[in-house]
N, C-alpha and C positions, 0 to 999 in steps of 0.2 A: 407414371411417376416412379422413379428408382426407389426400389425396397430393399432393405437390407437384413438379413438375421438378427436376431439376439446374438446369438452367437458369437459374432464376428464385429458387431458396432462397438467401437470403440470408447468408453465409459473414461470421460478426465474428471479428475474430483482436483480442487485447488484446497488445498490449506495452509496455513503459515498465520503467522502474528498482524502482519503488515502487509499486502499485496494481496489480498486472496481477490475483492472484487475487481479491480485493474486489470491483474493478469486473468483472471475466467474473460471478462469481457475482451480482452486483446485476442487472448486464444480464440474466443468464438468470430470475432470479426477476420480472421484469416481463416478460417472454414467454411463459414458464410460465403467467402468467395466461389468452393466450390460446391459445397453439402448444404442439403435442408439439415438443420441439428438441433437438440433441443437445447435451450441454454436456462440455467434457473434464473427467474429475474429480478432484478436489484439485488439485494443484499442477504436475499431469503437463504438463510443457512442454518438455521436450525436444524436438527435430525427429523422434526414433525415436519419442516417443508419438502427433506428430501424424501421421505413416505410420500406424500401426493405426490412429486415431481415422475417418481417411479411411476405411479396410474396412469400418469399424463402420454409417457410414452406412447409412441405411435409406430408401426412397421417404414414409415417414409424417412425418419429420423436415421439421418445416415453415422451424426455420433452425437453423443450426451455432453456438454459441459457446464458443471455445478460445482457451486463452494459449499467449503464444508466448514459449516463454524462452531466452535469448540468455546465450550465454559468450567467444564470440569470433565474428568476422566471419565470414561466411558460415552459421551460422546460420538466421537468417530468411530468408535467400533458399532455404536448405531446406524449411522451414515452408511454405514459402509455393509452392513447387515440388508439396511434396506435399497439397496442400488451399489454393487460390487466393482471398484473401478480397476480397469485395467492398463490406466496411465494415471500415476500418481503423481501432484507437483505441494512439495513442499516449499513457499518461500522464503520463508524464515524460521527461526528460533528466537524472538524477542521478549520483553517482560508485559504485555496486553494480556490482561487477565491474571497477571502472575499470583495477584492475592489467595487467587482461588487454591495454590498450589505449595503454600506455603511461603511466597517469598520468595523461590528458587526457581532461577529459571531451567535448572535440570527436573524438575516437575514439569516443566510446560514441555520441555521435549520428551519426556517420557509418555506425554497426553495424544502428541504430535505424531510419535510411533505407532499409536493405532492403528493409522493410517496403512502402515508401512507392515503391518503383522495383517490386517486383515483385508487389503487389498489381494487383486490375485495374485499368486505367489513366481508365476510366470509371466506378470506385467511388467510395468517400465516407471522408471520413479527420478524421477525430477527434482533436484537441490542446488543450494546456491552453495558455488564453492568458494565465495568470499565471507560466508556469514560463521562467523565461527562457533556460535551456539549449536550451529547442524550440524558440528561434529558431536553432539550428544543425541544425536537421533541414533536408535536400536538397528542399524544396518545390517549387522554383521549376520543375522539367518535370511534375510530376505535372499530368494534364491534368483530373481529375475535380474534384469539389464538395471544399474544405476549409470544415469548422467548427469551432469551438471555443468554449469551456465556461470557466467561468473565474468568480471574486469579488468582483475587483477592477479588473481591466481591461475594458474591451468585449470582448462575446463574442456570441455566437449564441443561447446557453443560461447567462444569468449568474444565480447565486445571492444573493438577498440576505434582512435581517435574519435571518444564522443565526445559531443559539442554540445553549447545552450545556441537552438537557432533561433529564426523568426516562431515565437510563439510553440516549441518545443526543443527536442531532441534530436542531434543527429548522430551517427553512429555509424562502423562496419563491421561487418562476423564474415568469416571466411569460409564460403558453405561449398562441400566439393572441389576443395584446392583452389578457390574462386572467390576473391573480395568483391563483396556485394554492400552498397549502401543500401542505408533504412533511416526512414523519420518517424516518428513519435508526436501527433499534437499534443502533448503533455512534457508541464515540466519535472526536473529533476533526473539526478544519475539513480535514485531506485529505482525510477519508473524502466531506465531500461534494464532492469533485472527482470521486470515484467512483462516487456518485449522479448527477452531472448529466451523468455519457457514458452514464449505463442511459438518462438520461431524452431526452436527444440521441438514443441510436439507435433505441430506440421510437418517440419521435414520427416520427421521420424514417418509422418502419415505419406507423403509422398507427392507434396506438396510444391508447385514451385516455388523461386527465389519472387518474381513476379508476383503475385498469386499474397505471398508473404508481405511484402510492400505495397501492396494495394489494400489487404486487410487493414496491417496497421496503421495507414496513413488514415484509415476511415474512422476508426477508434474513437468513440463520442465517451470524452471524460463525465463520469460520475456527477451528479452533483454534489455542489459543496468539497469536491474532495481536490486540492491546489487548481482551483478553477480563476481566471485573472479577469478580474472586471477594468476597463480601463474606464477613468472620470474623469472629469473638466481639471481644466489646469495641469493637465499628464501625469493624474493622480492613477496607480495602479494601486487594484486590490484585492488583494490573494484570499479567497474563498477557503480556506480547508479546514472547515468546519464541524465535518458528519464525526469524526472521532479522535479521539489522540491516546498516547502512550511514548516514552520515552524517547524511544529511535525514531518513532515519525514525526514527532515534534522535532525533535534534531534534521533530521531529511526536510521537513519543513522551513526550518531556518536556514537550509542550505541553498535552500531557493531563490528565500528571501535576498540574502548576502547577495546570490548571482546574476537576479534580475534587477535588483534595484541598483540604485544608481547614489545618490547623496543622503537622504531622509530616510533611513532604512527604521519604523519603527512594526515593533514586536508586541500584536495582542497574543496572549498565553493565558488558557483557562486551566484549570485544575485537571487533571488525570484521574480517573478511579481503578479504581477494582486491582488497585497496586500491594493492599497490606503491609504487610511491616517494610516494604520498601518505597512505600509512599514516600516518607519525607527521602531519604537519598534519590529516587528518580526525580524527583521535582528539583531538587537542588542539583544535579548531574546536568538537567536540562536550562538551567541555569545557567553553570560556567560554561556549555558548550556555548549558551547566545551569548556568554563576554568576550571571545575570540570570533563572533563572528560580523565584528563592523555593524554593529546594530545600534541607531543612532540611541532608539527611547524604549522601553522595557514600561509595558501594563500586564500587570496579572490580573485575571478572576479570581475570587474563591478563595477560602480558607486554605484552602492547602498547595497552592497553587502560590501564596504567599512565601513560601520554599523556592520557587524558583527565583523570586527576588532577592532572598536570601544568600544561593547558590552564584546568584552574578554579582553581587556585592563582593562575596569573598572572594571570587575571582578579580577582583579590578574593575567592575563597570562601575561609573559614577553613580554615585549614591541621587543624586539629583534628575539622575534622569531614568531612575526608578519608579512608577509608582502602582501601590498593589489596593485591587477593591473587593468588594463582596458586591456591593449597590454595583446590577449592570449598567442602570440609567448614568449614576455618577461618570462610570468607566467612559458613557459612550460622548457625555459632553463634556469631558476634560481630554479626549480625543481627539475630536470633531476640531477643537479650540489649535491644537499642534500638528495639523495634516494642511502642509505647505505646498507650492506647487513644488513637480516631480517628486512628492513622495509616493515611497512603497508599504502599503501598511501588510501585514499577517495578521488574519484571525484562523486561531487554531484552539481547540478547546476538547473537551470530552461531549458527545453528543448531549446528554442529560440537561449543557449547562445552556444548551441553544443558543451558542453561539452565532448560529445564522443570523438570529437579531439584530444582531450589530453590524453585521454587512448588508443589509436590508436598510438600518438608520443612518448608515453612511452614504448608500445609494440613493434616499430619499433625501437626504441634507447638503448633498451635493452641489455646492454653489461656485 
């Protein structure tokens, strides 16, 4: 069996607001092709998971990839204390957990910088060059290689002519002076922000284009996270469940918009750990679903009642609003307006188990 050094195995830590489990899992399914690795598994991102994940190590582990999940400052400089990475991928800068931080999302990239301050200082560091909150990530000492990945703007690894195909994403990145296709079983255009850091730290590994496309096409989406159930009557139903915050509820309804078809309606649970920007994220998330063809609008939750708020002052019909706290209420006054070829979203904050409701739809399915 190939053994490798400590030394020399390559340590990817994933952080960011929105993408960290996607992209670890993308990254490890294009290594898997050719390395044993250790990968942390599910969602485990605490600093106390990545202490055991450190024990776990074995000499056969040809590279390590773990997320690093962050609640408050200090944090990552834990993570990072206990298993030292030598390719850092930050995906975002968004407001997920922003309450803890004041409110500000220059708090959460100040938290984000950790990262970037105690990773190794001759490693390689991964950002999205269209997310413009990472222009407040602490860059400017890190002495090692920055790349970045990106759409729209110049990047290192930019994606172009993507597509919604059958049942994902299609895409090209120009690797080697060389346009190469790639698919994605997963929908939405973040998701390929999350393909091009697998495809970024492989190459950088020495990886083929091959090797890269056979990973990602393998790619077993998360549960609960834009997972598409299709039901009787060519009813589809978008599972993304396990959490929310502002920009992935947005990314979430972008989906919504792209896959459906006539009956586009929107379940929206409440967001936490937002503080004094609770009520403007909720209400933000709001007017973004009034511009987005979305026939019928249900909120969860107390506070989650802002985002109805937020689409009313934008122009959506007041009528085809309506917000609950009672999940049972929510789910048979649903149940009652899902027509053939509709597309429903349930998207929520984990807390409020939302899964419930895709669960009673799947069993009432007539």
């Amino acid at each position: 069996m190939e053994q490798t050094t400590k030394k020399h195995r390559p340590v990817i830590a994933v952080t960011g607001s929105a993408g960290k489990t996607t992209s670890k899992e993308m990254i490890a399914a294009v290594l898997n092709r050719r390395w044993k690795i250790f990968k942390s598994p599910h969602n485990n991102n605490a600093p106390s998971a990545t202490k055991r994940h450190a024990r776990q190590l074995r000499p056969s582990h040809r590279a390590v990839v773990v997320e690093y999940g962050m609640q408050f400052y200090g944090n990552i400089k834990r993570h990072c204390l206990y298993l030292q990475p030598s390719i850092g991928v930050i995906t975002n800068v968004g407001r997920a957990h922003v309450g803890h931080f004041g409110g500000r999302v220059k708090g959460v990239a100040r938290a984000k910088s950790e990262l970037i301050r105690y990773m190794k200082p001759t490693g390689t560091l991964l950002l999205n060059a269209d997310d413009p909150h990472s222009e407040l990530l602490h860059t400017k000492e890190f002495t090692g290689r920055i790349i970045r990945v990106g759409i729209w703007n110049k990047a290192n690894y930019r994606a172009f002519h993507v597509k919604y195909a059958n049942n994902g994403m299609s895409f090209k990145v120009k690797l080697d002076k060389m346009e190469r296709s790639f698919y994605i079983p997963a929908f939405g255009e973040h998701n390929i922000y999350n393909a091009l850091f697998a495809i970024a730290v492989s190459h950088g590994l020495g990886f083929t284009p091959q090797q890269m496309q056979a990973g990602l096409h393998s790619y077993a989406r998360p549960k609960s996270r834009l997972r598409v159930h299709r039901l009787r009557r060519n009813v589809k139903l978008i599972d993304d469940s396990y959490s929310s915050n502002p920009d992935a509820a947005k990314a979430a309804l972008d989906v919504l918009s792209n896959i459906g078809t006539s009956n586009k309606i929107a379940v929206l649970g409440s967001m936490l750990e937002l503080g004094k920007f609770t009520t403007k994220g909720h209400q933000e998330v709001g007017k973004y679903a009034a511009g987005k063809d979305v026939s019928r609008l249900y909120t969860l939750g107390s506070a989650a009642k802002q985002i109805a708020v937020g689409a009313r002052k934008s122009g959506f019909p007041a009528g085809r609003i309506k917000s609950f706290v009672n999940k049972h209420q929510l789910q048979k006054a649903l149940l009652q307006k899902i027509e053939s070829g509709a597309t429903v979203l349930i998207k929520g904050s984990n807390s409020l188990r939302m899964s419930t409701i895709v669960t009673y739809l799947k069993q009432n399915d007539r």
